[in-house]
C-alpha positions as CSV (number, residue, x, y, z in Angstrom):
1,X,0.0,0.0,0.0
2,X,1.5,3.3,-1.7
3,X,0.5,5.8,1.4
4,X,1.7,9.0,-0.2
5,X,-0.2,7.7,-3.5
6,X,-3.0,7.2,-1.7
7,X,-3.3,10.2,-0.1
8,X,-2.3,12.2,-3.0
9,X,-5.5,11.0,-5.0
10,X,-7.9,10.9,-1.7
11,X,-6.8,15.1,-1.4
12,X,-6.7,15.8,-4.5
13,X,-10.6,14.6,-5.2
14,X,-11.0,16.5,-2.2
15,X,-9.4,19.9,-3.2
16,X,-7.2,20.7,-0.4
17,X,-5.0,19.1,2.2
18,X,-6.3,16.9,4.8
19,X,-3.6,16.5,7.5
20,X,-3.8,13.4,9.3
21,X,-4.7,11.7,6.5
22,X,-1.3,10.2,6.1
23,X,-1.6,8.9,9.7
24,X,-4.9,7.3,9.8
25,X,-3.8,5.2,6.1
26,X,-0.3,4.2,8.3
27,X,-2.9,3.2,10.9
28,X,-5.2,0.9,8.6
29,X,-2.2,-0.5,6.9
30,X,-0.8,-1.6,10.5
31,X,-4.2,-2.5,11.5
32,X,-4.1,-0.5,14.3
33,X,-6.1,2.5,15.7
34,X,-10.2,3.3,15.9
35,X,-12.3,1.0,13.7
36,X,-16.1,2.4,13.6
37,X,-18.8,0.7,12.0
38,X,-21.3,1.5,9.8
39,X,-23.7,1.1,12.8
40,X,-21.8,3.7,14.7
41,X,-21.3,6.3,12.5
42,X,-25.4,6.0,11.5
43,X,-25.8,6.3,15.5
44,X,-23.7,9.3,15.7
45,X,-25.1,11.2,12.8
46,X,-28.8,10.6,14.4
47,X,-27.3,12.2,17.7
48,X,-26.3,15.2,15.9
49,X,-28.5,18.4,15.9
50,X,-29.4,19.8,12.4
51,X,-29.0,23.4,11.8
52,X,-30.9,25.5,11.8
């Protein structure tokens, strides 16, 4: 797994610089770090607020 590849094409489709990107890919490629689950993130985006 190319990191700075990766990350390269992941900010560029974004259109700026996302600074610990680079981190969190070293993280998945070791395996280590927070793993969230599709569950999770649909539970925390129901606990959000909307604006407005």
């Amino acid at each position: 797994m190319n990191i700075e590849k990766i990350a390269k094409a992941i900010e560029a489709d974004a259109g700026q610089r996302l600074p610990d990107l680079r981190q969190a890919l070293e993280e998945a490629k070791a395996r280590v770090g927070r793993v969230t689950t599709p569950a999770q993130v649909a539970g925390t985006l129901r606990s959000l607020k909307p604006f407005g």
